[in-house]
N, CA, C, O and CB atoms as a CASP TS submission, in Angstrom:
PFRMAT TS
TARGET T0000
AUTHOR 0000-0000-0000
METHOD Language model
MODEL 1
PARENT N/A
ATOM      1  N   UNK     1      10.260  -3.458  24.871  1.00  0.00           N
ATOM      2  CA  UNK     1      10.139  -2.623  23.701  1.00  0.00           C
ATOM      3  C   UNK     1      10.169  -1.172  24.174  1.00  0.00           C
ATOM      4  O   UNK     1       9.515  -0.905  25.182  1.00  0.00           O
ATOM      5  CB  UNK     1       8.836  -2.946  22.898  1.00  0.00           C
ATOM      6  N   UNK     2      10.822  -0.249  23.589  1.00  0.00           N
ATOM      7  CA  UNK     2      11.037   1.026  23.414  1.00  0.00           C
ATOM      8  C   UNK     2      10.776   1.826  22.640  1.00  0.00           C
ATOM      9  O   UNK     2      11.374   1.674  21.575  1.00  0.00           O
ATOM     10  CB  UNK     2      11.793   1.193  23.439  1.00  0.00           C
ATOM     11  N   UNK     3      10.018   2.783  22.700  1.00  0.00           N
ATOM     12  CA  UNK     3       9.603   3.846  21.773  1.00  0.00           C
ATOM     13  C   UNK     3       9.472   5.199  22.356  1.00  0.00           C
ATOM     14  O   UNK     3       8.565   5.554  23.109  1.00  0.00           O
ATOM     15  CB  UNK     3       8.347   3.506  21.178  1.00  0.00           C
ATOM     16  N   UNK     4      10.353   5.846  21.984  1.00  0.00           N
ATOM     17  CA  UNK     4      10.629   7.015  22.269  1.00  0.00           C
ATOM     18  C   UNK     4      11.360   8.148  21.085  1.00  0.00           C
ATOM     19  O   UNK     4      11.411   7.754  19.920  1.00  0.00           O
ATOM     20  CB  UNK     4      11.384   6.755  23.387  1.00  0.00           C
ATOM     21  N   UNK     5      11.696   8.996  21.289  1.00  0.00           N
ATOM     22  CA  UNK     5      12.030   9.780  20.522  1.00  0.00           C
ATOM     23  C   UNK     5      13.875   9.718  20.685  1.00  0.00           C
ATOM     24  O   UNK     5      14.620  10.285  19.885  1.00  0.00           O
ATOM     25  CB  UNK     5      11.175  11.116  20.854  1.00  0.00           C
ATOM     26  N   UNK     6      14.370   8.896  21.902  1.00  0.00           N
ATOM     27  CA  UNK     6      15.580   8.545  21.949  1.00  0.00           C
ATOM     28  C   UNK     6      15.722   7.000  22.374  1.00  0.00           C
ATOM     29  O   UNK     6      16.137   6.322  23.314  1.00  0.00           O
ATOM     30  CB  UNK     6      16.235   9.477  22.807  1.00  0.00           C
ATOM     31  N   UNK     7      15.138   6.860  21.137  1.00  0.00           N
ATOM     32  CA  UNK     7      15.429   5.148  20.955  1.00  0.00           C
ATOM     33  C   UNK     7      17.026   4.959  20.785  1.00  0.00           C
ATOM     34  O   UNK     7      17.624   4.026  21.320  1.00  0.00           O
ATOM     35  CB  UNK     7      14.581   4.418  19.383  1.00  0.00           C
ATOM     36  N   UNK     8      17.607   5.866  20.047  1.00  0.00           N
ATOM     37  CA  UNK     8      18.495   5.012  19.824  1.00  0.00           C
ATOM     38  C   UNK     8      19.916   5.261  20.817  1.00  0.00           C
ATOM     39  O   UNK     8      21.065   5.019  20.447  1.00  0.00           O
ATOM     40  CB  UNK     8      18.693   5.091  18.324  1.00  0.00           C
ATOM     41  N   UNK     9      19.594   5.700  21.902  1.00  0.00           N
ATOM     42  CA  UNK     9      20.473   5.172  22.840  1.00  0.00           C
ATOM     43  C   UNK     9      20.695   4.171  23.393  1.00  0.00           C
ATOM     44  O   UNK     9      19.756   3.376  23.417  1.00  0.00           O
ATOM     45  CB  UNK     9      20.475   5.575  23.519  1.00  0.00           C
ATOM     46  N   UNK    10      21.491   3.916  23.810  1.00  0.00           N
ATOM     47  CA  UNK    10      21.937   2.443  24.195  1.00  0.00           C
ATOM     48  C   UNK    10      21.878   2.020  25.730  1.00  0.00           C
ATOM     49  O   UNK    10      22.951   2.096  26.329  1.00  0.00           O
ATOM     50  CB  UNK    10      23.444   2.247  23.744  1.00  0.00           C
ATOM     51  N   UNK    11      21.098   1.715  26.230  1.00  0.00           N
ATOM     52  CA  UNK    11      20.892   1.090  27.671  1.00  0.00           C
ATOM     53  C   UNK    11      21.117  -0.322  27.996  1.00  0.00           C
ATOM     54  O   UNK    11      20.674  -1.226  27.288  1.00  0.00           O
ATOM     55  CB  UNK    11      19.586   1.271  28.061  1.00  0.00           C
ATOM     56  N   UNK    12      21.961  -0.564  29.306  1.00  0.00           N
ATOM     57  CA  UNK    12      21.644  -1.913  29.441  1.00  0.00           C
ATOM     58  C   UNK    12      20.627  -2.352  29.989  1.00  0.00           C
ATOM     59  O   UNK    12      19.994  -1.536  30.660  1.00  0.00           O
ATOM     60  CB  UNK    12      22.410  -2.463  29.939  1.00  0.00           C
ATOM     61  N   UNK    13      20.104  -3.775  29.909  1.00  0.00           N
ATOM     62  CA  UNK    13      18.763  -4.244  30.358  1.00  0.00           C
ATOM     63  C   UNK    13      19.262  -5.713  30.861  1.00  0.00           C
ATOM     64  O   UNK    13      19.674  -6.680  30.220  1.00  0.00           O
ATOM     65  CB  UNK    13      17.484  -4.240  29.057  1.00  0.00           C
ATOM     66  N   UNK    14      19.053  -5.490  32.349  1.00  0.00           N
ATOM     67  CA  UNK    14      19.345  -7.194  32.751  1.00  0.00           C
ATOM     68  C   UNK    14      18.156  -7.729  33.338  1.00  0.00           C
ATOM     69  O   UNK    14      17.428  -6.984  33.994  1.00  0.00           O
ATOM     70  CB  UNK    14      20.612  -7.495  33.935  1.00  0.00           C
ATOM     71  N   UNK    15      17.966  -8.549  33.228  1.00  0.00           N
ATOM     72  CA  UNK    15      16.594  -9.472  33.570  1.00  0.00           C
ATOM     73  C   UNK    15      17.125 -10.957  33.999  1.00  0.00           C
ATOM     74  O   UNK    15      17.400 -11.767  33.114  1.00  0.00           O
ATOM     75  CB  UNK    15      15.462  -9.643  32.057  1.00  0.00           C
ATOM     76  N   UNK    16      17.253 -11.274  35.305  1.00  0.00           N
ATOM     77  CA  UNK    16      17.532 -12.083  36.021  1.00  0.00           C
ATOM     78  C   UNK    16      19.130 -12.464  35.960  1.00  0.00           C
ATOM     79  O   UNK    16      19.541 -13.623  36.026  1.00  0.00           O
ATOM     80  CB  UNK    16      16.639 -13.013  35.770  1.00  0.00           C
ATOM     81  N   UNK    17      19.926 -11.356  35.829  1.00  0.00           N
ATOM     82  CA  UNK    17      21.208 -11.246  35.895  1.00  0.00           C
ATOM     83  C   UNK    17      22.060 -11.354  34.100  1.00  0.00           C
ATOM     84  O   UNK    17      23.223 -11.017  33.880  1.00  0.00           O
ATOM     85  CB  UNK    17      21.587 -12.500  37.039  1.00  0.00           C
ATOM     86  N   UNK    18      21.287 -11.788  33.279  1.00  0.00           N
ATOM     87  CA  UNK    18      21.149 -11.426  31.741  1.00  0.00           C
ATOM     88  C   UNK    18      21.210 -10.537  31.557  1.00  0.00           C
ATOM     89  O   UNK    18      20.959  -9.724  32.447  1.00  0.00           O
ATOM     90  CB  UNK    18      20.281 -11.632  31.052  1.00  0.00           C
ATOM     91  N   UNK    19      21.537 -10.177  30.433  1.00  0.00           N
ATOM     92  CA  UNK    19      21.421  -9.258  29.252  1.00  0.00           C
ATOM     93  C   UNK    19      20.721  -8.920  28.336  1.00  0.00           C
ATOM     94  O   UNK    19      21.074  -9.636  27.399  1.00  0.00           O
ATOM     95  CB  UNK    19      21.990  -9.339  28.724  1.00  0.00           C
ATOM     96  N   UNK    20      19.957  -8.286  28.016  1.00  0.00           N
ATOM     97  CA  UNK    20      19.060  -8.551  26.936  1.00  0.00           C
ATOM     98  C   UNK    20      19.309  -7.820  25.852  1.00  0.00           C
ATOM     99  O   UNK    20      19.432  -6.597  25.918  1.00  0.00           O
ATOM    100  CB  UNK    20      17.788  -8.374  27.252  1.00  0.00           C
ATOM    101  N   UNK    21      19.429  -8.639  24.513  1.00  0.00           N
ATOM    102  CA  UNK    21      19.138  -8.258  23.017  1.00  0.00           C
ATOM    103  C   UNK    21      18.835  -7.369  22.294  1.00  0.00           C
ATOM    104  O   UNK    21      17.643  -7.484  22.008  1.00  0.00           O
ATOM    105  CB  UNK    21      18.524  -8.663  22.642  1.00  0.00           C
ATOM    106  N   UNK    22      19.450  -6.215  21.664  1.00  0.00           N
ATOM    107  CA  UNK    22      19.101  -5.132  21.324  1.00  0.00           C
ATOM    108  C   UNK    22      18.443  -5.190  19.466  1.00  0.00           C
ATOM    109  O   UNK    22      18.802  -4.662  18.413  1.00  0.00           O
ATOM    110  CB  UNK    22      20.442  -4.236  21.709  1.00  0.00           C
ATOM    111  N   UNK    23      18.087  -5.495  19.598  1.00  0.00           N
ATOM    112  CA  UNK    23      17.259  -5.577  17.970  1.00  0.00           C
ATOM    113  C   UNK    23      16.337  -4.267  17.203  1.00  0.00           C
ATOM    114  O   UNK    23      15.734  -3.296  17.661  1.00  0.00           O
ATOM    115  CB  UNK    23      16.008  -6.838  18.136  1.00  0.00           C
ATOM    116  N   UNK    24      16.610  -4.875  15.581  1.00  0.00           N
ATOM    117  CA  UNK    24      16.042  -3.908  15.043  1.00  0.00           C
ATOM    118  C   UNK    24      14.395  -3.791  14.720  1.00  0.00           C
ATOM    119  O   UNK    24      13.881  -2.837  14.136  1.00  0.00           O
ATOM    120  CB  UNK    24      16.755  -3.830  14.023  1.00  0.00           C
ATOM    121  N   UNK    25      13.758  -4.846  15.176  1.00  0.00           N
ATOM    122  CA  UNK    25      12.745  -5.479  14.597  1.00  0.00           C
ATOM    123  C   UNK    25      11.951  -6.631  16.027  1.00  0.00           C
ATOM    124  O   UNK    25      12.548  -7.549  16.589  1.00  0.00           O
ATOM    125  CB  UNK    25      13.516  -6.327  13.108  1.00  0.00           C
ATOM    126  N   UNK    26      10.346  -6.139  16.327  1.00  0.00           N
ATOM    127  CA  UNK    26      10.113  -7.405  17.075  1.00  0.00           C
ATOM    128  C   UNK    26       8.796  -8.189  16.240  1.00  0.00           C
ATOM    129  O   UNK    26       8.305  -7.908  15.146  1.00  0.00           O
ATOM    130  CB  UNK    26       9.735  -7.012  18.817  1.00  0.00           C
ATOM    131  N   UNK    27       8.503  -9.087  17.043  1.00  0.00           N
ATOM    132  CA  UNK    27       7.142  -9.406  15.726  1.00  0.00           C
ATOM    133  C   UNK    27       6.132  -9.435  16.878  1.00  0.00           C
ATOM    134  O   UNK    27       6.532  -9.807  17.981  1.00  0.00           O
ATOM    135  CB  UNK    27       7.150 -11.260  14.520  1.00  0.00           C
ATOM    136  N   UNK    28       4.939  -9.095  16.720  1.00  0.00           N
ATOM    137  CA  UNK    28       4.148  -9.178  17.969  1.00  0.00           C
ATOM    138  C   UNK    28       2.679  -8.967  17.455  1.00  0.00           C
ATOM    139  O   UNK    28       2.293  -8.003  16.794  1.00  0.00           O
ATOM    140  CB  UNK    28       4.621  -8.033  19.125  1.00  0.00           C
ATOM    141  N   UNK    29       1.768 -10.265  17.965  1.00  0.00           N
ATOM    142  CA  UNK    29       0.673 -10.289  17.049  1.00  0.00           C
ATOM    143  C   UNK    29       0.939 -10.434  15.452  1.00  0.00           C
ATOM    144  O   UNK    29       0.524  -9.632  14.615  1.00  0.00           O
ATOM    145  CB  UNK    29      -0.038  -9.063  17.295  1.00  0.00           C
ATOM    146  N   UNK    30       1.400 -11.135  15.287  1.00  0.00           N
ATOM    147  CA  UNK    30       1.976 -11.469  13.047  1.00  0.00           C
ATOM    148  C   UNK    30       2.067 -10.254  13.113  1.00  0.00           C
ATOM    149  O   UNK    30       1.106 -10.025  12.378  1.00  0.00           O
ATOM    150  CB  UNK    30       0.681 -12.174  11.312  1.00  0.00           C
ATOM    151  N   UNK    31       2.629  -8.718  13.538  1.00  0.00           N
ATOM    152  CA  UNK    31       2.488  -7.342  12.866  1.00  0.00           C
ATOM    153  C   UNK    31       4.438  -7.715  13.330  1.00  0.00           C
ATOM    154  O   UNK    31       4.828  -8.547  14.149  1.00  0.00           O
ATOM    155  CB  UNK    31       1.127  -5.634  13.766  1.00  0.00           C
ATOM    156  N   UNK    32       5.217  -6.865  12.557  1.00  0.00           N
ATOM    157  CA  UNK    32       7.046  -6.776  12.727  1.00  0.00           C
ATOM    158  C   UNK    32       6.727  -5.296  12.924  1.00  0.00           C
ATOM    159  O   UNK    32       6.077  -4.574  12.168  1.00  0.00           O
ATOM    160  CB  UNK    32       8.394  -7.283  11.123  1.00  0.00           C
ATOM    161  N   UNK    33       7.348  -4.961  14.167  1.00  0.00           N
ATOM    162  CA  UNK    33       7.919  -3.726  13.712  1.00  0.00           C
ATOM    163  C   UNK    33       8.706  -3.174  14.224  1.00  0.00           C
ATOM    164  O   UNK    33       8.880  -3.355  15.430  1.00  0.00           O
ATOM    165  CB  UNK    33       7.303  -2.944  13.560  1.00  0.00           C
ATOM    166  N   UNK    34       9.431  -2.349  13.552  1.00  0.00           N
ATOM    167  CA  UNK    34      10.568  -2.202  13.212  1.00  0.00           C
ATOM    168  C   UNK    34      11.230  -0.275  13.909  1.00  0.00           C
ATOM    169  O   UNK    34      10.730   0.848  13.851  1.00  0.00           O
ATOM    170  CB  UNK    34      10.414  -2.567  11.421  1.00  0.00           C
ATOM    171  N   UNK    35      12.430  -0.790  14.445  1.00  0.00           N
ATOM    172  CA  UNK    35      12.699   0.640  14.878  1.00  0.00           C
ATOM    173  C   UNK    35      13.008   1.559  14.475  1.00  0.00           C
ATOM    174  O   UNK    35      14.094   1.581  13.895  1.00  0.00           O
ATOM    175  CB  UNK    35      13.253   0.815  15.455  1.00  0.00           C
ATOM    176  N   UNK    36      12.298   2.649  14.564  1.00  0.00           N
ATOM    177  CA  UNK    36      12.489   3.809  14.023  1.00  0.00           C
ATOM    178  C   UNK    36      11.824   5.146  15.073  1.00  0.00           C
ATOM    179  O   UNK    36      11.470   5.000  16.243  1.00  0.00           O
ATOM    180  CB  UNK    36      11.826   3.652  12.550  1.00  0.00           C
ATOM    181  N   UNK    37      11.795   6.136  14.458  1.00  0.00           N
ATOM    182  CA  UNK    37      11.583   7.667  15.517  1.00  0.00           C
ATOM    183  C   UNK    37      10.182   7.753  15.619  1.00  0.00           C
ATOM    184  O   UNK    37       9.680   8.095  16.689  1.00  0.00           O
ATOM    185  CB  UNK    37      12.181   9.341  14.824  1.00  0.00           C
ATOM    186  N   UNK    38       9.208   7.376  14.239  1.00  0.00           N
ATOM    187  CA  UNK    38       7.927   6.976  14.137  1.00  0.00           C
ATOM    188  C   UNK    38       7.659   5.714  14.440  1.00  0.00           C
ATOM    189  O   UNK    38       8.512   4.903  14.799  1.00  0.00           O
ATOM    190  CB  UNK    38       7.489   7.189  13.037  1.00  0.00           C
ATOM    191  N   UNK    39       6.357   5.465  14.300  1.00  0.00           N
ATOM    192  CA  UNK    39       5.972   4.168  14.378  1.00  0.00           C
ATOM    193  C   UNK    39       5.939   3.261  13.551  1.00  0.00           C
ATOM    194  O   UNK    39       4.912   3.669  13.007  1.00  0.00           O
ATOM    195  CB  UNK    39       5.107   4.108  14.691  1.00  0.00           C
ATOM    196  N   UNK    40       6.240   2.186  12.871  1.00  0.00           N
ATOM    197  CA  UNK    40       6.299   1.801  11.390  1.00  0.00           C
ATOM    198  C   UNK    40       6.655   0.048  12.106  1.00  0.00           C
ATOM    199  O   UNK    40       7.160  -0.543  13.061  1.00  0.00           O
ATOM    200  CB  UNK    40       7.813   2.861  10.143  1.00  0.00           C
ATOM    201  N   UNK    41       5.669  -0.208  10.293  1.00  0.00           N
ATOM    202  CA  UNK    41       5.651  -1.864  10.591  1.00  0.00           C
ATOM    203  C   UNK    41       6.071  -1.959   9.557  1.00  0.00           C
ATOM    204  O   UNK    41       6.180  -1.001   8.793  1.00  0.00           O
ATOM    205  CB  UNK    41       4.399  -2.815  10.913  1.00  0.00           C
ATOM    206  N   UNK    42       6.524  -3.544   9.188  1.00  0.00           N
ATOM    207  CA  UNK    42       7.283  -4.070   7.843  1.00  0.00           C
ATOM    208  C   UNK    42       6.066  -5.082   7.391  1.00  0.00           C
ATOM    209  O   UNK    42       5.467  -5.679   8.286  1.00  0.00           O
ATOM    210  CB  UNK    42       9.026  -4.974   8.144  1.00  0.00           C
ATOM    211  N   UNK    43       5.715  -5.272   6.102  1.00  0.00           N
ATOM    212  CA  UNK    43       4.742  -6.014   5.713  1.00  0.00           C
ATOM    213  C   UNK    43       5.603  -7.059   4.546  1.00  0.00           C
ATOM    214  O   UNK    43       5.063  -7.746   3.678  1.00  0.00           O
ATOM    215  CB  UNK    43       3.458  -5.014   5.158  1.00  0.00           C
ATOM    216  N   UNK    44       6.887  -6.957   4.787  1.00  0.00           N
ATOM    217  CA  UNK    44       7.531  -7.863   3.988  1.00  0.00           C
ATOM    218  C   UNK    44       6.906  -9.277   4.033  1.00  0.00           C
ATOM    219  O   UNK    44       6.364  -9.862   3.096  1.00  0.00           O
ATOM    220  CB  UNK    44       8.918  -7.888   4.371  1.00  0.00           C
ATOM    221  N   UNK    45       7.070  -9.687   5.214  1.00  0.00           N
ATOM    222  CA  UNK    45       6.825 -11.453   5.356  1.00  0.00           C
ATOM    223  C   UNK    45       5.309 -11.880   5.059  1.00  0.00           C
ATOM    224  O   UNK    45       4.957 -13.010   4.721  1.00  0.00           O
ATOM    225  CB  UNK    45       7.164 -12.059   7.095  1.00  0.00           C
ATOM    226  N   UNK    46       4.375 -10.632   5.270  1.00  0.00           N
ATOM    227  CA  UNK    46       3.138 -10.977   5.050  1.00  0.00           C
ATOM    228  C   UNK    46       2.980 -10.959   3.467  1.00  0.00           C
ATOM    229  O   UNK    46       2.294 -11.835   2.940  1.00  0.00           O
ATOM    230  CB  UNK    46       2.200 -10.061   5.826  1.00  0.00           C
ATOM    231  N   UNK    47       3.578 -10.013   2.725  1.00  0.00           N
ATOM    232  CA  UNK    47       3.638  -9.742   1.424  1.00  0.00           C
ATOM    233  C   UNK    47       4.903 -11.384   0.399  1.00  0.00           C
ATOM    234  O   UNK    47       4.853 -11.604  -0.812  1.00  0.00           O
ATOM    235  CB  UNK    47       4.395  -7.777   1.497  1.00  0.00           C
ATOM    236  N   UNK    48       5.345 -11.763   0.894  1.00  0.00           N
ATOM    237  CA  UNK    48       6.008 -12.962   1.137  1.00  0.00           C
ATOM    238  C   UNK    48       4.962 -14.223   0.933  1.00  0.00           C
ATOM    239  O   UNK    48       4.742 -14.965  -0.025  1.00  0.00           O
ATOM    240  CB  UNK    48       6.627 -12.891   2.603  1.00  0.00           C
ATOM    241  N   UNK    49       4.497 -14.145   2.075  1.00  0.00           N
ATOM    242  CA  UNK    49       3.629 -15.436   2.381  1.00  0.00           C
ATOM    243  C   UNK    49       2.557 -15.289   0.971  1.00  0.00           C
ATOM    244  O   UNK    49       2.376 -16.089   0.053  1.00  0.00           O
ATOM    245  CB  UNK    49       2.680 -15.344   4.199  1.00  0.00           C
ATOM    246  N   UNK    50       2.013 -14.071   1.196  1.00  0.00           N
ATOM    247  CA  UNK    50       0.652 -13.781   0.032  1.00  0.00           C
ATOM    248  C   UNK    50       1.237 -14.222  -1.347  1.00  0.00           C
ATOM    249  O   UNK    50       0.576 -14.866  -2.162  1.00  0.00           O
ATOM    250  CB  UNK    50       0.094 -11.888  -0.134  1.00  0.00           C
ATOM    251  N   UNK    51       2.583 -13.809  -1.553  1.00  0.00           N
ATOM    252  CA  UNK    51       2.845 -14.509  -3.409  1.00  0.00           C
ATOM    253  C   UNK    51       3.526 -15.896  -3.223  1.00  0.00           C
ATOM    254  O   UNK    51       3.787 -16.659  -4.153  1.00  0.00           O
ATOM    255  CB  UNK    51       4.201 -13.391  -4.629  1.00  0.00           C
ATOM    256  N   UNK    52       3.719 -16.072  -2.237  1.00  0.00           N
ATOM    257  CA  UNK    52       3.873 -17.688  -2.269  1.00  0.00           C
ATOM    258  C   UNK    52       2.872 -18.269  -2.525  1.00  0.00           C
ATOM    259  O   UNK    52       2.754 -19.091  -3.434  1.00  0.00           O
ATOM    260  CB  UNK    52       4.272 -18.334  -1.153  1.00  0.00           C
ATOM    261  N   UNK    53       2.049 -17.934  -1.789  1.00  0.00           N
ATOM    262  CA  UNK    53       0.106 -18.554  -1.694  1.00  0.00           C
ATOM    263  C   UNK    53      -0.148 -18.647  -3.323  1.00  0.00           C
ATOM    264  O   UNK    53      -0.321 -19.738  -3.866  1.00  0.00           O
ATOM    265  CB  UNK    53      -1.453 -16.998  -0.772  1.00  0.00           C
ATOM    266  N   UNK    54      -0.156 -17.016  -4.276  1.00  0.00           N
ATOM    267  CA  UNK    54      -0.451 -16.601  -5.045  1.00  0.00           C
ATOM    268  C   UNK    54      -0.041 -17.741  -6.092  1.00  0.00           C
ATOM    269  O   UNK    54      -0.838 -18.467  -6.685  1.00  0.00           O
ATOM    270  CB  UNK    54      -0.076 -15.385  -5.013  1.00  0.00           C
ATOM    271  N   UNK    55       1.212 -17.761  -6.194  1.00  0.00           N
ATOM    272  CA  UNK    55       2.383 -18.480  -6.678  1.00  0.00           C
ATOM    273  C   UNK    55       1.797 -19.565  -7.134  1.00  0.00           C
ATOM    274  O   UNK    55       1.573 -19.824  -8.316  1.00  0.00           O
ATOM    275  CB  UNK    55       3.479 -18.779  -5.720  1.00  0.00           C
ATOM    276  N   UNK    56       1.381 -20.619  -5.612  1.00  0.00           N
ATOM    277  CA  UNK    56       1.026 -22.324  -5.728  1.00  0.00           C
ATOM    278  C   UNK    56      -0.113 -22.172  -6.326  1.00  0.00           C
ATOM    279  O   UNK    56      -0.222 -22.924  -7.295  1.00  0.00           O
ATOM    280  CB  UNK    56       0.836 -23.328  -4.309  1.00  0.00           C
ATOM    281  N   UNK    57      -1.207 -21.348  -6.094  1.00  0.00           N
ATOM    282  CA  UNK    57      -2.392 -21.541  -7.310  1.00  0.00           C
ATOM    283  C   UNK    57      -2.413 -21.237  -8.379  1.00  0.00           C
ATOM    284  O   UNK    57      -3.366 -21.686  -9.016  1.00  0.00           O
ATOM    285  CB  UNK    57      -3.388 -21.092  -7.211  1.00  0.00           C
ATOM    286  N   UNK    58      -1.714 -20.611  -8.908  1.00  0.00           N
ATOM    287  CA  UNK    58      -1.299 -20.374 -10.715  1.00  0.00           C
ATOM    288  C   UNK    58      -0.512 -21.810 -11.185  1.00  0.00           C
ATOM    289  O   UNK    58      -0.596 -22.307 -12.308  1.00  0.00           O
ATOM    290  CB  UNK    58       0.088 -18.747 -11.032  1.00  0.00           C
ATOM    291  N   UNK    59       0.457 -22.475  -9.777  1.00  0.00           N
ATOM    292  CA  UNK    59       0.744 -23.544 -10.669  1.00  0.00           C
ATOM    293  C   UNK    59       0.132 -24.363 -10.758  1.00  0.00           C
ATOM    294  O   UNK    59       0.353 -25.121 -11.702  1.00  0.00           O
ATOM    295  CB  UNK    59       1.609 -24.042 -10.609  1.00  0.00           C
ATOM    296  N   UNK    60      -0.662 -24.579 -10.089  1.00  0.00           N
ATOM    297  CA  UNK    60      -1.937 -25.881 -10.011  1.00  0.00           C
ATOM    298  C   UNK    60      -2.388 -25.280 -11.267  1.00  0.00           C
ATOM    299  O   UNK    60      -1.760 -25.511 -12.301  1.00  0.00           O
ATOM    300  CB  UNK    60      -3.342 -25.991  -8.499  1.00  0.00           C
ATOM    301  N   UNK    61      -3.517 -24.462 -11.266  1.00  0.00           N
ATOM    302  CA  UNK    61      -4.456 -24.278 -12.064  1.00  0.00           C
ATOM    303  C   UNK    61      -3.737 -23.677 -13.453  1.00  0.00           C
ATOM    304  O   UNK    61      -4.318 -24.114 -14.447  1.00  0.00           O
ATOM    305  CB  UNK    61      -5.508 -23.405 -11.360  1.00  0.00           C
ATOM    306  N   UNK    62      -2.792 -22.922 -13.725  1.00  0.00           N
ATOM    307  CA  UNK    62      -2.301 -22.909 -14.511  1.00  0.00           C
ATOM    308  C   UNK    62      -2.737 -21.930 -16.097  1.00  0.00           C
ATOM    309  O   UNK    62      -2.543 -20.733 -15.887  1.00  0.00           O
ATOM    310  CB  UNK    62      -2.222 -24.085 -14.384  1.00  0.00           C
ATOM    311  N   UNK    63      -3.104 -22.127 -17.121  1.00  0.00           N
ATOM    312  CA  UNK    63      -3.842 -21.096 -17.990  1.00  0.00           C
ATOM    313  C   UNK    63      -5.320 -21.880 -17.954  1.00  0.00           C
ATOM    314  O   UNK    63      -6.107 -21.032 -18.373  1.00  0.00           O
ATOM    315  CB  UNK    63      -3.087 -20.851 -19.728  1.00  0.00           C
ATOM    316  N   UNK    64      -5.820 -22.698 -17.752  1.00  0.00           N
ATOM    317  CA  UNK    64      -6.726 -23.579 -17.626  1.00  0.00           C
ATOM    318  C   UNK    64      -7.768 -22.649 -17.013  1.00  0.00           C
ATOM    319  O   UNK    64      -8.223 -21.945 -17.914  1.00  0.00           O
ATOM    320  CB  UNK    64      -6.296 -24.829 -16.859  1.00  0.00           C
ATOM    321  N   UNK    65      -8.195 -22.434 -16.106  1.00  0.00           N
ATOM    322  CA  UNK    65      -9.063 -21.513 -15.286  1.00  0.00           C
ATOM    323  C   UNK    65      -9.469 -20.027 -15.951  1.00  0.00           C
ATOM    324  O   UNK    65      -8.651 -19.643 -16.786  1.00  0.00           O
ATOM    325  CB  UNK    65      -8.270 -21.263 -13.927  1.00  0.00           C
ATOM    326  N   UNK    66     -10.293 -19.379 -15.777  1.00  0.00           N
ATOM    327  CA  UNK    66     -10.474 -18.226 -16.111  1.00  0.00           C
ATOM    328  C   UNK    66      -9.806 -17.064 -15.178  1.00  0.00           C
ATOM    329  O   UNK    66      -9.196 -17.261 -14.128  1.00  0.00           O
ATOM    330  CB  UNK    66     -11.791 -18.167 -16.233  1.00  0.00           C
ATOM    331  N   UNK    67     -10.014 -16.041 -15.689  1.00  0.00           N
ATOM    332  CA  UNK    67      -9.708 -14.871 -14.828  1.00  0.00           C
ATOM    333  C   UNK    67     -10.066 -14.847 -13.266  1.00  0.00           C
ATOM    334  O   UNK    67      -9.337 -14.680 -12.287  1.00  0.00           O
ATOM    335  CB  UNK    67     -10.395 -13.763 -15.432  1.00  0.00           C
ATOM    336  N   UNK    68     -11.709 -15.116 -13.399  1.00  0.00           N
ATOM    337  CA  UNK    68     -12.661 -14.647 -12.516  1.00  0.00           C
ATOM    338  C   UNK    68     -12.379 -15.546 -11.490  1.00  0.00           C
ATOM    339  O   UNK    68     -12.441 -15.179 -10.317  1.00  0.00           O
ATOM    340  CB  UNK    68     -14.097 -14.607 -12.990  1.00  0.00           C
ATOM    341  N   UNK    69     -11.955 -17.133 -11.925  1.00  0.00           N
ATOM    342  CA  UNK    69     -11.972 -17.785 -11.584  1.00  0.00           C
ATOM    343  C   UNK    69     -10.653 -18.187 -10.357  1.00  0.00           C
ATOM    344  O   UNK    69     -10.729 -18.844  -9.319  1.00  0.00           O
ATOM    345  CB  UNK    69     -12.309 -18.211 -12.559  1.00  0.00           C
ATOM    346  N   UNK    70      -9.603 -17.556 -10.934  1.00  0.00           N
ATOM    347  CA  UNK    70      -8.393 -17.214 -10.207  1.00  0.00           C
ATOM    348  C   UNK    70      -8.187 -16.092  -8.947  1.00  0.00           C
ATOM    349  O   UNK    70      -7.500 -16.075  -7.926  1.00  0.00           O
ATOM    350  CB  UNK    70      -7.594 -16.825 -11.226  1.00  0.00           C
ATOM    351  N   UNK    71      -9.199 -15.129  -9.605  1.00  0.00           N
ATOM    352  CA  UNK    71      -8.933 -14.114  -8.668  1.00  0.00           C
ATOM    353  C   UNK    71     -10.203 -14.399  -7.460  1.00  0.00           C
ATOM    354  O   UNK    71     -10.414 -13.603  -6.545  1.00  0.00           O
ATOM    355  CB  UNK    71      -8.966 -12.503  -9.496  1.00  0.00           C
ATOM    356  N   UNK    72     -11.111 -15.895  -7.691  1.00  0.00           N
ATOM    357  CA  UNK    72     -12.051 -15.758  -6.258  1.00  0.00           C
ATOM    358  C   UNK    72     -10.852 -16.828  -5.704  1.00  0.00           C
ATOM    359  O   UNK    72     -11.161 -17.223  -4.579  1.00  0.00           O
ATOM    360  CB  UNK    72     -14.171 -16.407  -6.235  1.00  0.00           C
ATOM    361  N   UNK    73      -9.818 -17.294  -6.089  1.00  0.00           N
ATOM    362  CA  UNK    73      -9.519 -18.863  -5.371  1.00  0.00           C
ATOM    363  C   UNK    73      -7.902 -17.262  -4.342  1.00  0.00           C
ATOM    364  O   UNK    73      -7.137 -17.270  -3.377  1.00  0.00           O
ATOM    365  CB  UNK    73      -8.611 -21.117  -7.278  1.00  0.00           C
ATOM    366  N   UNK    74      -8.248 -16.435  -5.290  1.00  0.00           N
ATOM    367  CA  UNK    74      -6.876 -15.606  -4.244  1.00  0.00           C
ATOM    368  C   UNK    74      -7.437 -15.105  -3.487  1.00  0.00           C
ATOM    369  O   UNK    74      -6.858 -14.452  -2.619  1.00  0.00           O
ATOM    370  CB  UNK    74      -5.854 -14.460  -4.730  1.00  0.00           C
TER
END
């Protein structure tokens, strides 16, 4: 990983006679983040996962449950 203020030059990187992968994005510790001049993370997949979650307990429970009742099961 690289972080610098001239990230976006292009270097090669060989590691045991390989090449290695130039990407926009690593994931490390569940945090993504993503290249840029600052430091910056993407909270897409976590924000993803959370309304999926969100999602399956509204369909279970459905209008049936109360308010209060929904927002302790999120």
């Amino acid at each position: 990983m690289r972080a610098s203020a001239q990230h976006n030059k292009l270097r090669v990187l060989l590691i045991d006679g390989r090449q290695l992968s130039w990407v926009n994005e690593i994931r490390y510790l569940c945090i993504v983040i993503v290249r840029s001049v600052k430091f910056k993370c993407s909270v897409d997949q976590v924000q993803r996962s959370f309304y999926r979650a969100a999602n399956s307990i509204f369909a279970e429970v459905g209008r049936l449950a109360l308010g209060e009742v929904v927002v302790e099961l999120l």
